[in-house]
C-alpha positions as CSV (number, residue, x, y, z in Angstrom):
1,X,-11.7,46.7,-51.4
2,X,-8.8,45.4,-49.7
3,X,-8.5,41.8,-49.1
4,X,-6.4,40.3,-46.5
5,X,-4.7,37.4,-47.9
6,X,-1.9,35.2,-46.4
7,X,0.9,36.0,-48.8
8,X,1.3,32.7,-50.5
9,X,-2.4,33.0,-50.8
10,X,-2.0,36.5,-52.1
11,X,0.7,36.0,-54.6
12,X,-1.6,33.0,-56.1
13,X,-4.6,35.7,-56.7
14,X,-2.6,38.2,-58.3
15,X,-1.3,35.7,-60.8
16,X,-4.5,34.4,-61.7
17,X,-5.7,37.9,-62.2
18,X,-3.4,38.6,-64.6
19,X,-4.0,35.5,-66.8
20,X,-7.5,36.7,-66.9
21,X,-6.4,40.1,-68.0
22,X,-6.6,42.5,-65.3
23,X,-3.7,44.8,-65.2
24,X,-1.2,45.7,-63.2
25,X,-3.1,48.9,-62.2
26,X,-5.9,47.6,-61.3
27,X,-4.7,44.4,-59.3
28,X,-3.0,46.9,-57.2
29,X,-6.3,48.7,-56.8
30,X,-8.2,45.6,-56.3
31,X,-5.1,44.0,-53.7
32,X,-4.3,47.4,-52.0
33,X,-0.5,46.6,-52.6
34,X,2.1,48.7,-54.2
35,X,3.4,48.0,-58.0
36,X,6.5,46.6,-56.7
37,X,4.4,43.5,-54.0
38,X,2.8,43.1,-57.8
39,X,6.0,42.6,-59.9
40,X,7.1,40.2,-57.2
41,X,4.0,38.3,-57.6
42,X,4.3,37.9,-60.9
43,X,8.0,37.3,-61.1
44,X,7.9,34.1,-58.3
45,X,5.0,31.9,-56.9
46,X,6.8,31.8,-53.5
47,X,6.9,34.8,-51.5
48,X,10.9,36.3,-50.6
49,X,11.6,35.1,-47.0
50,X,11.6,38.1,-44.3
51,X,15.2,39.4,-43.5
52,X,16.6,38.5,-40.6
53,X,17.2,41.1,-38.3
54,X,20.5,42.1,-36.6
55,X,20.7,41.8,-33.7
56,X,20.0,44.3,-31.2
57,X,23.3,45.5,-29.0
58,X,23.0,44.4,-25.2
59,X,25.0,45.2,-22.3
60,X,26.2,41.7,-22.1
61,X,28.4,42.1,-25.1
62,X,31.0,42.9,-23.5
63,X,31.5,40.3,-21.1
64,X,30.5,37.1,-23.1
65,X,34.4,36.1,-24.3
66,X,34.7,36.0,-20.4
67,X,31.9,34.0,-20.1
68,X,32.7,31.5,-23.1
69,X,36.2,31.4,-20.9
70,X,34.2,30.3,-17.8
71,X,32.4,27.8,-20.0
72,X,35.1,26.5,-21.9
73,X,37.4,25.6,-18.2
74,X,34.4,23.6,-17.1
75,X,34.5,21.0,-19.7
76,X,37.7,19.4,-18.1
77,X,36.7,20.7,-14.2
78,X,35.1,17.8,-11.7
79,X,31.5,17.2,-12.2
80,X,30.3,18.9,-8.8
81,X,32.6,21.9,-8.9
82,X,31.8,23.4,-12.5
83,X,30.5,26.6,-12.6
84,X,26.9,28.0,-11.7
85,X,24.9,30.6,-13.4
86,X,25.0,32.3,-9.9
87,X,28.8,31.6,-9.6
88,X,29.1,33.0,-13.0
89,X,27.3,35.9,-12.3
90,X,29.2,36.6,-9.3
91,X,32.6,36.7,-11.1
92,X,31.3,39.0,-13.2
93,X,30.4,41.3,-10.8
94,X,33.5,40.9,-8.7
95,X,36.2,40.8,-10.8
96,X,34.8,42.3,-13.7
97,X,32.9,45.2,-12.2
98,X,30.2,44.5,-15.1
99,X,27.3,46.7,-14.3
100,X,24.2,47.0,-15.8
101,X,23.5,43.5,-16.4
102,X,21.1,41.6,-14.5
103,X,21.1,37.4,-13.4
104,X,18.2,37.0,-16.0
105,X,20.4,38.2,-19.1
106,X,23.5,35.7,-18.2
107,X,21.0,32.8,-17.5
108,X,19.6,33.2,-20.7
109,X,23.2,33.2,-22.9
110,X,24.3,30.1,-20.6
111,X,21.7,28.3,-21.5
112,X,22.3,28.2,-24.8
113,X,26.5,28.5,-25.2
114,X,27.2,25.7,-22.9
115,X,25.1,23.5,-25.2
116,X,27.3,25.0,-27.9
117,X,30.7,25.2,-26.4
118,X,30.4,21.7,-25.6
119,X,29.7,20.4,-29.5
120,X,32.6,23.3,-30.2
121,X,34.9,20.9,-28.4
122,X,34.0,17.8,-29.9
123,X,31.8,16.5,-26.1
124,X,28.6,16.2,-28.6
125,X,25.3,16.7,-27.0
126,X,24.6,16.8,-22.8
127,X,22.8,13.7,-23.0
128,X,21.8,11.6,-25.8
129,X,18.9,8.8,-25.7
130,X,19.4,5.7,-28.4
131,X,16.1,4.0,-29.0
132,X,15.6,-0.1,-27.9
133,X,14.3,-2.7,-28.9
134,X,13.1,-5.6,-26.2
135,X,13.2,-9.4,-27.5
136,X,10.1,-11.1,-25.8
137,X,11.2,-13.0,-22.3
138,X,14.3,-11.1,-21.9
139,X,14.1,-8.2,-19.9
140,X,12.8,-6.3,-16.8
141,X,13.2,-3.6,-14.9
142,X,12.0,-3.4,-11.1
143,X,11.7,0.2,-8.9
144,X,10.4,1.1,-5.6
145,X,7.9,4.5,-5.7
146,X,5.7,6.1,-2.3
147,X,2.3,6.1,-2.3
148,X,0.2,7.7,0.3
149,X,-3.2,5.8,1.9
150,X,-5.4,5.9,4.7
151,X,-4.8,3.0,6.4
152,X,-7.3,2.5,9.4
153,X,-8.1,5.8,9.6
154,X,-4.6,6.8,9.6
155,X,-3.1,8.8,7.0
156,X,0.1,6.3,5.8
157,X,2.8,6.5,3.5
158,X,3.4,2.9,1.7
159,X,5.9,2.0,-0.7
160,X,4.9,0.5,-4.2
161,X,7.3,-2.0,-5.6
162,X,6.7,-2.6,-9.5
163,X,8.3,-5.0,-11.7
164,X,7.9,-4.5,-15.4
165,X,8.2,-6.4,-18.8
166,X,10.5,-4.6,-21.2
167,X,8.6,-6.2,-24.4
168,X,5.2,-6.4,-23.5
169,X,4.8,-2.9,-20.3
170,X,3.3,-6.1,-18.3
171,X,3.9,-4.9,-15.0
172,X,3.1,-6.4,-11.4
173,X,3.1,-4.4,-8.3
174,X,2.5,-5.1,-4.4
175,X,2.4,-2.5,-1.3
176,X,4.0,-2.6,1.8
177,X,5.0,-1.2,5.0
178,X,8.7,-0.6,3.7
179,X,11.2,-0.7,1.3
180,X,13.7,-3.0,3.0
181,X,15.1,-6.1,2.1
182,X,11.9,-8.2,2.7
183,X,9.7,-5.7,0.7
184,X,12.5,-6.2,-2.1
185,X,12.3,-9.7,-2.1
186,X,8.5,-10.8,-1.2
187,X,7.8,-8.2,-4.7
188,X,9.9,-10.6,-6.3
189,X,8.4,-13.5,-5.1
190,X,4.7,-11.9,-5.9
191,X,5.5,-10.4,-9.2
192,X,7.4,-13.9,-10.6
193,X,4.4,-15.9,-9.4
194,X,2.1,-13.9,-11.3
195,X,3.9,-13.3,-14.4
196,X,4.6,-17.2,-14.4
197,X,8.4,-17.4,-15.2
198,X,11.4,-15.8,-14.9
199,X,12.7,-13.2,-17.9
200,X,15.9,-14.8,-19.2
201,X,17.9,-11.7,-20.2
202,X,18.4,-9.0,-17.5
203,X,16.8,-7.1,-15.1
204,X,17.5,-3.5,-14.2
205,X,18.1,-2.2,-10.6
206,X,18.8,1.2,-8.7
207,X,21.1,0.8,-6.4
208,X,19.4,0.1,-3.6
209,X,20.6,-1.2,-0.2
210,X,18.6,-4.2,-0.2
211,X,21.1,-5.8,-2.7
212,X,24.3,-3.1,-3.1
213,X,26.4,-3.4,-0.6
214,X,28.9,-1.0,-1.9
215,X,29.3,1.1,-5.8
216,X,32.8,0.3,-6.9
217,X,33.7,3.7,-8.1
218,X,32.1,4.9,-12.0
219,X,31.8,1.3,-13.3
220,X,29.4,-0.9,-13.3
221,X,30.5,-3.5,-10.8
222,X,28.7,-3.5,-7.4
223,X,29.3,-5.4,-4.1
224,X,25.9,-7.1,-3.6
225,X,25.1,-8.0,-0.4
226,X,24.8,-11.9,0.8
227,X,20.6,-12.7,1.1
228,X,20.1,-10.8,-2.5
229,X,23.0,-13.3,-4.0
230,X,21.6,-16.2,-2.6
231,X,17.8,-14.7,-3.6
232,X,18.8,-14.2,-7.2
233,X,21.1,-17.6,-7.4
234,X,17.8,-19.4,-6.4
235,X,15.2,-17.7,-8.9
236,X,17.8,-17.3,-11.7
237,X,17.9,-13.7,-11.5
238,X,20.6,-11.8,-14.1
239,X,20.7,-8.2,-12.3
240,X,22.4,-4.7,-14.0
241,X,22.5,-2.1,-12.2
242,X,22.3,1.4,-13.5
243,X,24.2,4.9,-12.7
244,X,23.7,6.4,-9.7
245,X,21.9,9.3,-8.8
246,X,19.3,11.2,-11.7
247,X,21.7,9.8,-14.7
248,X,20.9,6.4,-14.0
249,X,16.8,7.3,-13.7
250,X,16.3,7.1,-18.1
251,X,18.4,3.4,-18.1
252,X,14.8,1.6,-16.8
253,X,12.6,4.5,-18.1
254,X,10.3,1.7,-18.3
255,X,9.5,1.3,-15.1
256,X,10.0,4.8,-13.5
257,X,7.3,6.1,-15.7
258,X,5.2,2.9,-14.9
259,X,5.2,3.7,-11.1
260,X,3.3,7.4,-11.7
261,X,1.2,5.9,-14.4
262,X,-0.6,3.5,-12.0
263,X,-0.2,6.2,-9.0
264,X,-2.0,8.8,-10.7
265,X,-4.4,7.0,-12.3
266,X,-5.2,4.3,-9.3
267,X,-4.1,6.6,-6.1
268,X,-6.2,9.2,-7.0
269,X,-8.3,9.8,-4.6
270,X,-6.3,8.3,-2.1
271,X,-7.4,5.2,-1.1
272,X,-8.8,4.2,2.2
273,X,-8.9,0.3,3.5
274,X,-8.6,-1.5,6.6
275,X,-5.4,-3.1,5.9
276,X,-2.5,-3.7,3.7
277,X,-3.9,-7.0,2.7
278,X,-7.3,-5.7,1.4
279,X,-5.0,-2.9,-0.5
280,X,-2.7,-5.6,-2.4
281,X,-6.4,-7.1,-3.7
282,X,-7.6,-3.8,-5.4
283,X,-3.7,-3.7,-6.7
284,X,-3.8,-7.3,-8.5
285,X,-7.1,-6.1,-10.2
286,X,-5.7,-2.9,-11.4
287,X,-2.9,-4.9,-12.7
288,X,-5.3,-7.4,-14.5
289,X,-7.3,-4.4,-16.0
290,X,-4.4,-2.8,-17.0
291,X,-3.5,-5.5,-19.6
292,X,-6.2,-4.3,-21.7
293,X,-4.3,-0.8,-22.3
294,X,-1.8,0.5,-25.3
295,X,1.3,2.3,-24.8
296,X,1.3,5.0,-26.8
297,X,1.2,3.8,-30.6
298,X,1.1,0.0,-30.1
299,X,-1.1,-1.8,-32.4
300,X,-1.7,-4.5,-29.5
301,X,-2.6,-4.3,-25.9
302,X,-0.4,-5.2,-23.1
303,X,-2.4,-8.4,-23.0
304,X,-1.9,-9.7,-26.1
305,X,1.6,-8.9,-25.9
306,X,2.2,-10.5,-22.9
307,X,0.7,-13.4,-24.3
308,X,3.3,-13.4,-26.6
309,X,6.3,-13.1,-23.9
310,X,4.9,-15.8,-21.0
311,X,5.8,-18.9,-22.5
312,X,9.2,-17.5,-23.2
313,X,10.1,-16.8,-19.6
314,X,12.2,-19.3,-17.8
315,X,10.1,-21.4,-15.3
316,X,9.9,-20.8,-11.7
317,X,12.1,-22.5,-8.6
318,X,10.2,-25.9,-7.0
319,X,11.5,-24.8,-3.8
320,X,10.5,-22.0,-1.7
321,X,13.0,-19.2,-0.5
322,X,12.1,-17.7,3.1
323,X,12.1,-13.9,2.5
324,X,11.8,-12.9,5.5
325,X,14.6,-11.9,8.2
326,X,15.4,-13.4,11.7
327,X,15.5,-11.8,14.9
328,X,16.0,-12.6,18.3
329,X,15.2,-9.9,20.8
330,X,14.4,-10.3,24.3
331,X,10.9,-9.2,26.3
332,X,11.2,-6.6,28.8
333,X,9.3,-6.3,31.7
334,X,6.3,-4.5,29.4
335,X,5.9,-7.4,27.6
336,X,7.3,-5.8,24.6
337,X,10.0,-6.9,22.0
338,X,11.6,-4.1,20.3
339,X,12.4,-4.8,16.5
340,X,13.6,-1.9,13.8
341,X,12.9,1.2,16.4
342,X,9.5,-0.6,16.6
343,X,7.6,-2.1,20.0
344,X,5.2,-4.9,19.8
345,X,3.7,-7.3,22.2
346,X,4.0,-10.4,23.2
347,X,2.1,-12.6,25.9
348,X,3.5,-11.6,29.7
349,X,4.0,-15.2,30.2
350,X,7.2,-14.5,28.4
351,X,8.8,-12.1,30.4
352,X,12.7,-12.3,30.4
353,X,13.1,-14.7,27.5
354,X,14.5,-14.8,24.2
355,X,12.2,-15.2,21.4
356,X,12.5,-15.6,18.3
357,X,11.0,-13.1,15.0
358,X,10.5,-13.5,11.6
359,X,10.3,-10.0,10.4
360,X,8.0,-9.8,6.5
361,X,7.6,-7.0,4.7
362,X,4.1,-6.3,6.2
363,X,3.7,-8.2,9.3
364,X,6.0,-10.3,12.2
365,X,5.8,-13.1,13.5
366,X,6.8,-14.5,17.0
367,X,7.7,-17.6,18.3
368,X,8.4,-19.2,21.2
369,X,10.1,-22.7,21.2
370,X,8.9,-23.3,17.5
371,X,5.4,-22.4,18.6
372,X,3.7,-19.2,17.2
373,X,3.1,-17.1,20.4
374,X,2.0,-13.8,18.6
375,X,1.2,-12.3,15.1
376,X,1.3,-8.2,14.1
377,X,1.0,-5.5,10.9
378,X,4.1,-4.3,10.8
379,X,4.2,-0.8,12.2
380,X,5.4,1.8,8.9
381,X,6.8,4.5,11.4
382,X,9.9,4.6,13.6
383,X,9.1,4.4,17.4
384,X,5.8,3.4,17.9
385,X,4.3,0.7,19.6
386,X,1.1,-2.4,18.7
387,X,0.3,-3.5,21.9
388,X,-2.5,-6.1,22.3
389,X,-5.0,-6.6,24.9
390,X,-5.3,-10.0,25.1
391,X,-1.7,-10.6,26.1
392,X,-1.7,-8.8,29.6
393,X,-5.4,-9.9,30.1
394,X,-3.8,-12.7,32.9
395,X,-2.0,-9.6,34.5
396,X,-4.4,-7.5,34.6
397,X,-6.3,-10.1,36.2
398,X,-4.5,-9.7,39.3
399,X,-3.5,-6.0,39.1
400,X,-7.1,-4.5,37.6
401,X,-6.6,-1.3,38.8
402,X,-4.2,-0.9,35.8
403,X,-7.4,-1.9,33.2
404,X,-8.9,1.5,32.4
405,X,-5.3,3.5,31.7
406,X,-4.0,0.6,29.9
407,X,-2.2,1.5,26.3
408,X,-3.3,-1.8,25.3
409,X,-7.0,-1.2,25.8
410,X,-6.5,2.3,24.3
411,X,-5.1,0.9,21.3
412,X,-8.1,-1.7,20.9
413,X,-10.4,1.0,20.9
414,X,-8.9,2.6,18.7
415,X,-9.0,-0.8,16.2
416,X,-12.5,-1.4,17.0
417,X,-12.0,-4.6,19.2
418,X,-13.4,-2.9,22.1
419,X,-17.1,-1.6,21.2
420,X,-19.0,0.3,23.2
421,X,-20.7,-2.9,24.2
422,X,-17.6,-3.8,26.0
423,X,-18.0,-0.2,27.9
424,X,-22.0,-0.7,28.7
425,X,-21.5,-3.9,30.2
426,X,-18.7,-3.2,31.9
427,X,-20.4,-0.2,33.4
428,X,-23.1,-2.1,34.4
429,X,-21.1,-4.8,36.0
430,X,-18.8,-2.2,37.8
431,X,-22.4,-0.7,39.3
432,X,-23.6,-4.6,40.7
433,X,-20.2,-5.8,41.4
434,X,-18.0,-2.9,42.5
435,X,-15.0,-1.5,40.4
436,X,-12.6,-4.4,41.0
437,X,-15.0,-7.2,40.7
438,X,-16.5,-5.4,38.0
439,X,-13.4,-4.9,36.3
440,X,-12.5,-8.3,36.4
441,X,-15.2,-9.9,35.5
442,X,-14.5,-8.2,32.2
443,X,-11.6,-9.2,32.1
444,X,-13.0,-12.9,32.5
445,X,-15.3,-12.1,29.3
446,X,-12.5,-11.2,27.5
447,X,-10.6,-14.4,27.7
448,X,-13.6,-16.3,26.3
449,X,-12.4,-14.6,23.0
450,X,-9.9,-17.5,23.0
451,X,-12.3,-20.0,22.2
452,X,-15.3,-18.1,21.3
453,X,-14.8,-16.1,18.0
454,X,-15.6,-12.3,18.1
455,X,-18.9,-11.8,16.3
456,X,-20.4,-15.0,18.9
457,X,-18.8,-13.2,22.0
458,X,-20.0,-9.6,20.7
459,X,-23.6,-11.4,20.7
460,X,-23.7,-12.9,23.5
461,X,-22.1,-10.0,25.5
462,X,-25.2,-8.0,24.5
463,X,-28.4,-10.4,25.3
464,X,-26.4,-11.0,28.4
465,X,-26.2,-7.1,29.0
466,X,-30.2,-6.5,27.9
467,X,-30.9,-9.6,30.6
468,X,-28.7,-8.0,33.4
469,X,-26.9,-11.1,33.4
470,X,-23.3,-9.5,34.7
471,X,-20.7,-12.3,35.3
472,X,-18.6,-14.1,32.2
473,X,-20.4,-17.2,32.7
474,X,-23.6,-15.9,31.3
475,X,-22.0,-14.4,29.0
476,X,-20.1,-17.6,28.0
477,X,-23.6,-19.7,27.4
478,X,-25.0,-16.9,25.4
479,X,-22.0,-17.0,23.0
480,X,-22.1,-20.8,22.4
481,X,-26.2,-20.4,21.7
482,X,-24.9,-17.8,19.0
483,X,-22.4,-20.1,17.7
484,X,-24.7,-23.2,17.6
485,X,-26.8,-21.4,15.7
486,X,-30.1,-20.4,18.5
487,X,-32.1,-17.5,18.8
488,X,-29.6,-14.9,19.2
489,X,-27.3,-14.1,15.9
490,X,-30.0,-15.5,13.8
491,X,-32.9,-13.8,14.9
492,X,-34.3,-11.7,17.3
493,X,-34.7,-13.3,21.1
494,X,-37.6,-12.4,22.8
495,X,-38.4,-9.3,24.9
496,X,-35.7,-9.4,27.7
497,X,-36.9,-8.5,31.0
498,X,-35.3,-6.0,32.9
499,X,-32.6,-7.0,35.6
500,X,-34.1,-8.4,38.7
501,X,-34.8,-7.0,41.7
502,X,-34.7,-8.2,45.4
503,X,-36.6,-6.5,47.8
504,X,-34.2,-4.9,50.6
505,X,-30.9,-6.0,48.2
506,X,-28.4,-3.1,46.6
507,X,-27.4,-4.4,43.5
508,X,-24.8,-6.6,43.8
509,X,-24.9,-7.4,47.4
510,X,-25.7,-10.8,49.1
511,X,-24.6,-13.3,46.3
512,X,-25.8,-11.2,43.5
513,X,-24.4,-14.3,40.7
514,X,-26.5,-16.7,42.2
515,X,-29.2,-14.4,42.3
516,X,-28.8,-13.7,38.6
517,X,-28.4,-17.6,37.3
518,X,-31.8,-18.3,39.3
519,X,-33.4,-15.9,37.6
520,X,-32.2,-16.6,33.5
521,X,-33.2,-19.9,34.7
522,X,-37.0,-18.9,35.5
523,X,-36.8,-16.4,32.7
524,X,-35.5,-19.3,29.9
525,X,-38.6,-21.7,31.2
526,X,-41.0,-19.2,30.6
527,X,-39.5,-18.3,27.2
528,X,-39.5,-22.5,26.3
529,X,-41.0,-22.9,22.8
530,X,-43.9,-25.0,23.3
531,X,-43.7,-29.1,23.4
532,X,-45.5,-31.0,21.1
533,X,-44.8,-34.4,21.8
534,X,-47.8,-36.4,22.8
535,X,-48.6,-37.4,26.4
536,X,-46.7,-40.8,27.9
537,X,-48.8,-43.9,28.1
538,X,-48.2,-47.3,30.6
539,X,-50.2,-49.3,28.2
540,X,-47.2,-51.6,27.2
541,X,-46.2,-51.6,30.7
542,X,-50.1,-53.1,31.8
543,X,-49.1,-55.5,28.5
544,X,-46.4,-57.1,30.0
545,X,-48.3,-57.6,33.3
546,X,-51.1,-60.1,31.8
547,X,-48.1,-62.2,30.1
548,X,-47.4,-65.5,32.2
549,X,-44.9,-68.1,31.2
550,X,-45.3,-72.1,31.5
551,X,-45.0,-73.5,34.8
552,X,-45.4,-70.5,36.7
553,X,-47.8,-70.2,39.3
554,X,-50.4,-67.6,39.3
555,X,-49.3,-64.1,40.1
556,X,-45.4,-65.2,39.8
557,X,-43.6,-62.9,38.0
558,X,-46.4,-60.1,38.2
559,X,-45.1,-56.4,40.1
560,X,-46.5,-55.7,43.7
């Protein structure tokens, strides 16, 4: 019977057959081998190695010295203009007339002889990585990645700055809008907060434009720009830049794989929120989680290392450092200030002047005078426009033939700010008052969101819709009774009745608001919870008629 052995295996058999006295015969009966595979076995416990082949003749033979020529030239040529396999390739073919060979065969012998012609010539490897070590506190590395979300509905690409402890992998990261200048610096501002100090050795930098003004040639030195000196002069930042381009990615390795570690494991699904804000919150969790992790062999968590490294850091500024950037555009006849390709809105009151922008990495800010005037989410693409209702609301006021087209009101819609409440009651109104009455009467409603918040106004706006009560004053009362806590927001208000009727009236003609108020007044009395204070009484008024005083004469003093 033969028995398939691995060889080692085999050879150990046959040798313990023999010490029990088989022979050589019948082992190679027993084995199924020849006499010679015997005499090896018993000559050497380890098996001969297998001999090597030769190898096999190929039609590239002939043209390899040329291509070990080819090689050999690049090692002193300029780094963009060495030769390709498909420039190699060509050559051959061109001035070498090599037929027969194909782009797969000189790919293959490239890939390993430049290796080897470069060790040949003394060059050592391609690229070589040392390992590091990290002394706790001392260094960082920071790097900006893109993340896609859906942001109000809106499929959005964001950007995902991450700053990361060499020692300890504690990292901090924070979304937003862009990668500019005030993304680079309000990450800072976030990241150093939460980590609770500043790392006293280095930090490691692409080049990006947000601090490198210029590369000075191959060395190290950079020409940073003005706001990152003065940023990292005030938080006692030590920055190092690294190579440009893909040579320069494995100097913060750290970091870079950092960034697709938390995207792939905290992106995936892509995530859907109402704003950049709510985002950021799920993204300080995640980071808080994440400290309970190890990174690859570690004995310790991230934690417990960063436990190790905080009080080590060197302690943050006392003063603040305004991270965001200054503008001053003017408002054109829209109403509209244009900053970074972007259009936003401002109040039409402002029309013609010069305001002034504080642009963040998120959101801007506008101000008139030192007074706020307007507040918006930074748009993330180039050329769009956030337009907002309430600043033409006094314009369209006068001009309310220009409500239902509006961008504005398209735009609210679109946010959710203008329900189809809004449209009921404004159809209704339109049907009592006429289009332009009706129109601006809405209009009217919509102011009250000034001083009335939304959910109140949103309440009101629909008892006063069920009542048929159609003008902003109605409206108005119903919101405050939300507000001060009455029937409606709280719980259900009776059974409204349906709008009233007059006899020989059209809707809306023949003082149709007074109309309306008379009625919610009737309505409101009969919808009066019930009094139970007890009846008045005159009895200490009939008291004070019996009481006389001295010296006064009988009925003196007492009421006719």
């Amino acid at each position: 019977m033969r028995v398939s052995l691995v060889k080692v295996e085999l050879y150990a058999a046959i040798r313990r057959d023999h010490r029990d006295g088989l022979s050589g015969r019948a082992l190679e009966r027993k084995y199924g081998v020849t006499w010679r595979t015997v005499r090896k076995a018993l000559d050497s416990r380890w098996p001969e190695p297998r001999k090597k082949q030769a190898p096999r003749a190929s039609r590239l033979d002939a043209y390899k010295a040329v291509i070990d020529g080819l090689l050999e030239a690049d090692l002193d040529a300029p780094p963009k203009q060495k030769h390709t396999v498909k420039r190699i390739f060509d050559r051959l073919l061109d001035e070498h007339a090599a037929a027969g060979i194909s782009y797969q065969m000189v790919r293959a012998y490239v890939a390993v002889r430049r290796k080897e012609i470069r060790w040949e010539a003394g060059r050592g490897p391609a690229e070589v990585f040392v390992p590091q070590s990290h002394m706790p506190g001392g260094e960082a590395e920071v790097d900006f990645g893109d993340v896609h979300i859906v942001l109000a509905g809106v499929p959005t690409r964001c950007y995902l700055f991450s700053l990361r402890l060499s020692y300890s992998g504690k990292a901090v990261h924070r979304v937003s809008a862009s990668c500019g200048q005030e993304a680079f610096f309000e990450g800072h501002v976030h990241a150093l907060s939460v980590l609770g100090g500043v790392p006293r050795g280095k930090i490691r930098y692409d080049n990006l434009k947000a601090a490198v003004a210029q590369v000075l040639g191959f060395s190290r030195q950079r020409q940073e720009t003005e706001r990152w000196v003065a940023f990292r002069s005030h938080w006692g930042i030590e920055s190092f830049y690294c190579r440009p381009g893909i040579e320069g990615a494995h100097e913060k390795g750290g970091v870079e794989g950092q960034i697709g570690y938390f995207r792939r494991n905290h992106f995936v699904p892509v995530p859907e929120v109402s704003t950049l804000a709510e985002l950021n919150e799920m993204v300080d969790r995640w980071d808080r989680e994440d400290e309970g992790r190890r990174i690859r062999s570690r004995p310790e968590t991230v934690g417990e290392y960063f436990a190790v490294e905080r009080p080590l850091l060197k302690p943050l500024p006392v003063e603040p450092f305004e991270t965001g950037r200054w503008f001053t555009p003017r408002v054109d006849r829209y109403a509209q200030i244009t900053v970074r390709t972007n259009r936003y809105s401002v109040p039409v009151h402002l029309i013609g002047k010069t305001v002034r922008v504080l642009l963040h990495a998120s959101e801007l800010v506008v101000f008139d005078e030192g007074r706020e005037v307007a507040r918006h989410e930074r748009l993330s693409t180039q050329g769009g426009s956030r337009l907002v209702l309430d600043h033409y609301l006094e314009a369209l006021v006068r001009k309310p033939g220009a409500f239902p087209g509006s961008t504005a009101l398209e735009q609210a819609r679109a946010a959710g700010r203008f329900t189809s409440v809004h449209d009921a009651w404004w159809d209704a109104a339109r049907a009592a008052h006429g289009d332009k009455e009706g129109t601006q009467a809405l209009i009217q409603v919509l102011l009250l969101a000034r001083h009335i918040r939304h959910e109140h106004l949103m309440t009101g706006l629909a008892v006063a819709l069920r009542a048929g009560a159609l003008t902003a004053d109605a409206v108005a009362l119903e919101a405050r009774k939300a507000a001060d806590g009455d029937t409606p927001g709280h719980h259900d208000p009776a059974p409204a009745p349906p709008a009233p009727v007059h006899p020989g009236r059209r809707p809306g003609a023949g003082g149709p608001a007074r109309a309306t108020v008379t009625f919610l007044a009737e309505w409101r009395l009969s919808h009066l919870p019930p009094d139970t204070r007890p009846l008045p009484s005159v009895t200490p008024y009939d008291q004070l008629l019996r009481r006389r005083g001295p010296g006064r004469a009988p009925g003196e003093g007492e009421a006719t």
